[in-house]
C-alpha positions in Angstrom: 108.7 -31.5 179.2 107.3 -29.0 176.3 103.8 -29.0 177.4 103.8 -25.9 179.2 102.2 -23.2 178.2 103.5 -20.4 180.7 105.7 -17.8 179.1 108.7 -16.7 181.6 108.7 -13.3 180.3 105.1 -12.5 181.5 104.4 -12.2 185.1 102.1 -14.4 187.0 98.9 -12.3 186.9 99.4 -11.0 183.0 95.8 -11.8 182.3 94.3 -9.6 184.6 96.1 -6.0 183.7 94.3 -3.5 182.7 91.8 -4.1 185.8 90.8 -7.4 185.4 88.6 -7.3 182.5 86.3 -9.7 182.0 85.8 -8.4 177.9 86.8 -11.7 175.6 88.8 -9.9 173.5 91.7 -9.2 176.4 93.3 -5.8 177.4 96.3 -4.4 175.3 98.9 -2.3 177.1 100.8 0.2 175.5 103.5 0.7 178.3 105.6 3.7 179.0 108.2 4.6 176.8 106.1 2.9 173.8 105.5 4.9 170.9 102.4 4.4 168.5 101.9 6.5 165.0 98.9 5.9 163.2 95.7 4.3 163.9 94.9 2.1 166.7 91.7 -0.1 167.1 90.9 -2.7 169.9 87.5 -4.6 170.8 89.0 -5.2 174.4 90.3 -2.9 177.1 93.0 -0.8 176.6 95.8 1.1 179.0 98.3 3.3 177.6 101.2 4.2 179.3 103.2 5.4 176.6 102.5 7.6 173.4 100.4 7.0 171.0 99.6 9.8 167.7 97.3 9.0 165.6 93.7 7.6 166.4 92.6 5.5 169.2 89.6 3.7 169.5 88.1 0.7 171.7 84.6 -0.7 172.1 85.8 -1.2 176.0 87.3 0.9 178.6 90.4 3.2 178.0 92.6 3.9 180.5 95.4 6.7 180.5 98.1 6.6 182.6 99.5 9.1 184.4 102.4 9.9 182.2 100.7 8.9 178.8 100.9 11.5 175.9 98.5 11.1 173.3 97.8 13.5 170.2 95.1 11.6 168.8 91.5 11.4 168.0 89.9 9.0 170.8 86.6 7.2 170.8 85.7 3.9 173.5 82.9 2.6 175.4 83.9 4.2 178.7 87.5 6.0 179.7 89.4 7.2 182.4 92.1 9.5 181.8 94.7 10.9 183.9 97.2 11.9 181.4 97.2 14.2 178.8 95.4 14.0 175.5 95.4 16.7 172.7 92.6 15.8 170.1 88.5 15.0 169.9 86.9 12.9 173.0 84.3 10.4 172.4 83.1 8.2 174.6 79.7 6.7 174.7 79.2 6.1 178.1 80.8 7.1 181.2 84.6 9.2 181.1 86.5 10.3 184.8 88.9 12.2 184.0 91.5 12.4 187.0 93.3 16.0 188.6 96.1 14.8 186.7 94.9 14.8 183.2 95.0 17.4 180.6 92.5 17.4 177.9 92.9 19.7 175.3 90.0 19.9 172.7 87.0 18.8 172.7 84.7 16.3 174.8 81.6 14.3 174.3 80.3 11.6 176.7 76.8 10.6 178.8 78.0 11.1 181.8 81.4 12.5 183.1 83.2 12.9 186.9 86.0 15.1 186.8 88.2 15.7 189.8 89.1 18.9 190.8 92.8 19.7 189.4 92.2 18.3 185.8 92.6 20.5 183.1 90.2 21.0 180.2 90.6 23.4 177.2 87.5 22.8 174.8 83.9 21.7 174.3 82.4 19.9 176.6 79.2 17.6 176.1 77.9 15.9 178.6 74.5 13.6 178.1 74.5 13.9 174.1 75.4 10.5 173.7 72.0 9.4 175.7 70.2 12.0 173.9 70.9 11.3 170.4 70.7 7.6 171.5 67.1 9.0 172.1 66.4 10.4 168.7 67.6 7.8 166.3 65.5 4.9 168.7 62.2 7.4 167.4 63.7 7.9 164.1 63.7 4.2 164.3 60.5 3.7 165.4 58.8 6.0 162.9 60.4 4.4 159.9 58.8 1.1 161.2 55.8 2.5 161.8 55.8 3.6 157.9 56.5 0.6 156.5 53.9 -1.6 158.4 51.7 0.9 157.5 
């Protein structure tokens, strides 16, 4: 009678938002009409909806909605933003920012795909992540090399 562990408030495929990731730490949604201040750190997916101010970082894949207004510093794995965001882009991989984004300050990722429409006010660096990815894997290297020597 009390063994179930379904909770009626969550809807049948809850486990699978934020695309279905397959990450073990989950997906966290910050829906619309949510408000976050301050820092925000995830090892999973995240998908914000809402707002968020303050700093945002994942080791996953960022999503941002449509409608989502964030004022914050942001740094993942791999993000795709279609809302607007007014602070420092980081991501270490790949970033596609949609026609309906606006990005206002500055970017840095390996590889981006930006549809046409999007707005972008700032810096933009594309490949620096592979690059200095590049350098510190000689730095690396030569240190090695030194100390066997």
């Amino acid at each position: 009678m009390f063994t179930s562990t379904k909770r009626p408030d969550r809807p049948e495929n809850y486990d699978s938002f934020g695309g279905g990731s397959s990450s073990s730490a989950g997906s966290t949604v910050i829906a619309r009409g949510v408000r976050v201040e301050g820092d925000f750190t995830s090892q999973g997916d995240v998908v914000i909806e809402g707002e968020v101010n303050g700093h945002v970082t994942t080791n996953s894949l960022l999503t941002v909605g449509n409608e989502a207004k964030l004022k914050a510093e942001v740094a993942a794995e791999d993000a795709v933003i279609a809302g607007s965001v007014e602070g420092t882009v980081t991501i270490k991989k790949r970033l596609e920012v949609k026609a309906t984004a606006k990005i206002v300050g500055d970017i840095t990722c390996e590889t981006a795909v930006v549809e046409a429409g999007a707005t972008l006010n700032g810096k933009f660096m594309v490949g620096v992540h592979k690059a200095a990815t590049a350098k510190e894997d000689a730095s690396v290297k030569a240190k090695t090399a030194e100390v066997a020597a």
